[in-house]
C-alpha positions, 0 to 999 in steps of 0.5 A, a space after each residue: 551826768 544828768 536828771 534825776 528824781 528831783 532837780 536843782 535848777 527847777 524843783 523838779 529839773 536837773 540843770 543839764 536836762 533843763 537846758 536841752 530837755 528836747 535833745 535829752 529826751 531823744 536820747 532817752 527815747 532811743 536805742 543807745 544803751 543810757 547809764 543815768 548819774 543824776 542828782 539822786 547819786 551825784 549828792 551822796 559824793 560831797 566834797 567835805 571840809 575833812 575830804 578836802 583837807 585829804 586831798 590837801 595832803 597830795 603834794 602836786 599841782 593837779 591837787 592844789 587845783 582840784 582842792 581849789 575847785 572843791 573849796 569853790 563849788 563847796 562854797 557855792 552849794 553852802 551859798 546856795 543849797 546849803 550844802 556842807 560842801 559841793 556835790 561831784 558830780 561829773 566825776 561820777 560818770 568817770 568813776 563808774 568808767 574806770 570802776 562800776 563796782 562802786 555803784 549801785 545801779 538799776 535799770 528803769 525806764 526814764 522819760 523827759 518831761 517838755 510839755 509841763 509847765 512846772 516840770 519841764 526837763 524833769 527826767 521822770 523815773 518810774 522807780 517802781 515799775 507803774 508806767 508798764 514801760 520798758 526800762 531804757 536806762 540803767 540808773 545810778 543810785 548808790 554809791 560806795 563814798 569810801 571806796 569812791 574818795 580813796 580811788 579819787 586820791 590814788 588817780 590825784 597822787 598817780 596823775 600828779 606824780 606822773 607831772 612831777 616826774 615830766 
């Protein structure tokens, strides 16, 4: 989980690119198959008031957890953003590991910025193909939110049953 077209920590750089740009951008130049879940993706799964209230409804204790820490986040992106809840964004790579169906992917060539003064650890994404360059990374764009919110509950009702039952 990483980059994306826009940022959060800067206007143009996602936190976990910014913190490192220069360890990003040798992974992004290299030959290691990339699969990119940025901000673009990881801000169509919001955690809201109602997708809270289902997970609520999950009677174990992997759930109140997961509740809790949605309600926290949720509440800081509203502080912060203005968010009507908070993003999830690492479970969307665990998400596309067990189901990659749920997502709309595209392979783009990405580069990181760490040379600009207002746009360091930008991951630069040549959505439209100007750069000439390679694509070198598969891009996560879209997701089913659906689809992604009712196999998040299934894995919380099957992992906290599995507890309940130890």
């Amino acid at each position: 989980m990483g980059g994306g077209t826009f940022g959060n920590w800067t206007p143009a750089a996602e936190f976990n690119i910014f913190v490192d740009a220069e360890a990003a951008k040798v992974v992004y130049d290299s030959s290691v198959p990339v699969t990119m879940f940025g901000l673009d993706v990881t801000h169509q799964v919001i955690a809201t008031k109602d997708i809270i209230e289902r997970v609520n409804k999950i009677d174990n204790e992997i759930a109140v957890f997961v509740k809790e820490l949605l309600i926290f986040f949720g509440e800081a992106y509203k502080d912060h953003f203005g968010f009507n809840g908070g993003p999830i964004h690492d479970a969307c790579t665990t998400m596309y590991l067990l189901k990659p169906e749920l997502f709309k992917t595209e392979y783009l060539n990405v580069t990181v910025e760490t040379k600009g003064e207002y746009s360091y650890g930008m991951t630069v994404v040549d959505t439209l193909s100007v750069t000439g360059r390679e694509p070198n990374t598969n891009v996560a764009l879209g997701v089913d939110t659906d689809a992604f919110w009712t196999l998040f509950e299934e894995i919380l009702i099957t992992f906290g049953d599995k507890d309940k039952n130890e």
